[in-house]
N, C-alpha and C positions, 0 to 999 in steps of 0.2 A: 820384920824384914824391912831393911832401907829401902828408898827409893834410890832407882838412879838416876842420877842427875840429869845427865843429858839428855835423856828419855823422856823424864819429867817438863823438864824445858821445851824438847819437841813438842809433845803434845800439848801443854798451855798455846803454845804458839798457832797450834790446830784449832782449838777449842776460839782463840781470839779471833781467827779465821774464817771462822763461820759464821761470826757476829756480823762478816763484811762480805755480803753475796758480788758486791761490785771490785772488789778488793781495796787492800790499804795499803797506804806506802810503810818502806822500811822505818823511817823514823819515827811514826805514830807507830808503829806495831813495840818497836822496842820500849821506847815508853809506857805502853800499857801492860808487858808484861816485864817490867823492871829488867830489862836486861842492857847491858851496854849494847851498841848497833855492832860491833864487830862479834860480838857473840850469835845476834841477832842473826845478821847474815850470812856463818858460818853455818849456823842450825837450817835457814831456809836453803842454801847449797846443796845437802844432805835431802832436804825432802823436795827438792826441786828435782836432783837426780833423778829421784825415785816414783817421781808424778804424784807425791800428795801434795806439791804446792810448782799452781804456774805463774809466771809473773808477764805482768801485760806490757809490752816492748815500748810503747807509747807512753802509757804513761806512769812507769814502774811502779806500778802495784802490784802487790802480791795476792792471792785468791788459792781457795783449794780446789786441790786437784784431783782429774778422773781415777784414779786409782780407790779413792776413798769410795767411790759408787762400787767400783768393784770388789771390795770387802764388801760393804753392806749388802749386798745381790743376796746372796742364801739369807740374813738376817731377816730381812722383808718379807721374802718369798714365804718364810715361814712364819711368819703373825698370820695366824689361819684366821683372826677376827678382821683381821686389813682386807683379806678376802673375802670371806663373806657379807663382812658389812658394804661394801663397795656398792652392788649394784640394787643395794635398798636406800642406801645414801645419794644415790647417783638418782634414783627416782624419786625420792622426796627432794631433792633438790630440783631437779626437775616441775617437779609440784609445787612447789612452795616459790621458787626461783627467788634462792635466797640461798646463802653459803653454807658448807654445811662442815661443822670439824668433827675427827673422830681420833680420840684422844685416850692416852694412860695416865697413871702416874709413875713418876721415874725419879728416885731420890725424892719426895717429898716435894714436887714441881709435874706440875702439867706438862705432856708430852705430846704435839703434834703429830700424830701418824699420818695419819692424810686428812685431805682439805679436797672438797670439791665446789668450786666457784660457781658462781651465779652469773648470770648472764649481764645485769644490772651492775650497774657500776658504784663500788665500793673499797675503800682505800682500810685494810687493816694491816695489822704490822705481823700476825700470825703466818707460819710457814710447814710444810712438813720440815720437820728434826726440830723446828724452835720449842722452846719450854716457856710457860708462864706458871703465876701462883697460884695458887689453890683457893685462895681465901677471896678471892675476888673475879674469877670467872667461873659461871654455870659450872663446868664442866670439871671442875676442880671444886665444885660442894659439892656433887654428884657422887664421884670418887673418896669424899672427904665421909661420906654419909656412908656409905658400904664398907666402911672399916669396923674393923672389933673397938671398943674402947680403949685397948694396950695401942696398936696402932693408930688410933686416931689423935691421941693425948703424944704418941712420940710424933709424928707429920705435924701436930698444932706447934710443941714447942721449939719450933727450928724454924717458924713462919717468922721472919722481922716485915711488921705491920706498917705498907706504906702506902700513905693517901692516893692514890691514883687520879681517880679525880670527885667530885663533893660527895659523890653517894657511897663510895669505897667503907669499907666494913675495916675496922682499924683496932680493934678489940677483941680479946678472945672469947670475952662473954657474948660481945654480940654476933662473932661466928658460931658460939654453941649453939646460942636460940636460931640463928638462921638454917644449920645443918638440922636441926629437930624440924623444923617449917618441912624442911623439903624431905626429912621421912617421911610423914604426914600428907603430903602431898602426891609424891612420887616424880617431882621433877624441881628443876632448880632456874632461877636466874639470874644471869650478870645484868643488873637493870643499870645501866651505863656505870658502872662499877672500874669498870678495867681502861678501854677505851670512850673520850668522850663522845657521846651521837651511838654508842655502839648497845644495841643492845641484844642479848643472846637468851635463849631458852634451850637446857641441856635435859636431857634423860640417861639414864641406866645400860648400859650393857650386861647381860648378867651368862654365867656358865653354867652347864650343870647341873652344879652342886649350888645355884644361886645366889654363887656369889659375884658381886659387882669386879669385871677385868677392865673393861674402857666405859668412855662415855663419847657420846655425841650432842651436837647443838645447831640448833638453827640461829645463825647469825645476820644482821643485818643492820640500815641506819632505823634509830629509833623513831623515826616520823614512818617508815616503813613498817616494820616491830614493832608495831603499837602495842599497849597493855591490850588493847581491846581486841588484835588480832590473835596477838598469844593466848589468852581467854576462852577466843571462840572459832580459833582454827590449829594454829599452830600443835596447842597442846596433846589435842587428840592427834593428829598426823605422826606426832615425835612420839608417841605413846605407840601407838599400832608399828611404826618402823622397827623401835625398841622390842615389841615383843616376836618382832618374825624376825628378826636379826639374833634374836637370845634361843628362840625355838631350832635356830639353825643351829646352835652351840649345844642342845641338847636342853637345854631349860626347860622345865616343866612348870606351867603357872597356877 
């Protein structure tokens, strides 16, 4: 079945949208999704009407709009893991006071569900609904490691391998050997991988039937996230969170 166009168009123009929490003007927007500006602006008319996109009177940018929280209301409410992980995430964050993410995967890309901040001040670029790669944060070997080998091999070959920054994993062979590390282990690292200064320690979500559904990570700056912390505090904390968070899902260990 075809797409339809204009529909197709709206939604790029959504999706561009949300790259821009502050919003963006009309002529960077049509440029980035190849559209002419009178197309452009004829599509945000339509979703302006309808409050999935407002535009700020000052200084005409466009941004999305409240309508889009109110479709997503039941989608949320029901990740029954968004709930129960919450107020074990919220405690070890607490504990650790240090950010904590708790994440899917979605198309072969990490999927922010929620984020609970640290009190401490630190600048990352993660948000709930943003997506990062798999092959280069904790939380995305973690995910990448609980798969059967049919899905692991189809998620590896759709990864385009790009340096992030000097310690970035940019090889398939050397994410094989790095997901085998962290079966072996039971937990993963973004050792400043993704972001620079940034370093995270992820563990397992598991269901059930134990099988890995999310993950979570203790994030933080790396002079903070020392190896030596992770070592000899962090691991065991994200280890015990992990298992009383999975025992809620019905996991048996």
């Amino acid at each position: 079945m075809s797409n339809v166009q204009s529909l197709e168009r709206a939604l790029t123009l959504l999706n561009v949208l949300s790259d821009y929490p502050d919003g963006i003007q009309i002529t960077r927007l049509s440029d980035q999704v190849g559209l002419s500006k009178s197309t452009t602006h004829r599509l945000l008319s339509t979703l302006l009407n309808m409050n999935y996109v407002v535009k700020d009177g000052e200084t005409e940018k466009y941004k999305l709009g409240y309508q889009l929280i109110y479709l997503s209301r039941n989608i949320l409410s029901n990740v029954t893991v968004i709930q129960i992980a919450r107020p074990f995430l919220e405690k070890l964050s607490e504990d650790v006071n240090e950010t904590i993410h708790l994440c899917i995967e979605d198309k072969g890309q990490v999927m922010y569900v929620d984020k609970i901040e640290s009190n401490q001040t630190i600048r990352m670029y993660s948000r709930i609904g943003s997506k990062a790669p798999m092959y280069c944060t904790g939380v995305g070997k973690i995910l990448l490691s609980g798969m059967s080998e049919a899905e692991y091999e189809e998620a590896v070959s759709k990864i385009d391998f790009i340096s992030k920054t000097a310690k970035t994993i940019t090889t398939k062979e050397g994410l094989k050997e790095e997901v085998e590390t962290v079966k072996k282990q039971g937990y993963a690292l973004d050792n400043i991988e993704n972001e620079e200064d940034i370093r995270c320690i992820a563990v397992p979500i598991w269901d059930f039937q134990g099988k890995v559904i999310a993950s979570f990570s203790i994030s933080g700056p790396s002079n903070r996230v020392s190896m030596e912390r992770v070592n000899d505090e962090l691991v065991k904390k994200a280890r015990d969170t992990s298992i009383n968070i999975s025992r809620h899902l019905g996991y048996r260990d």
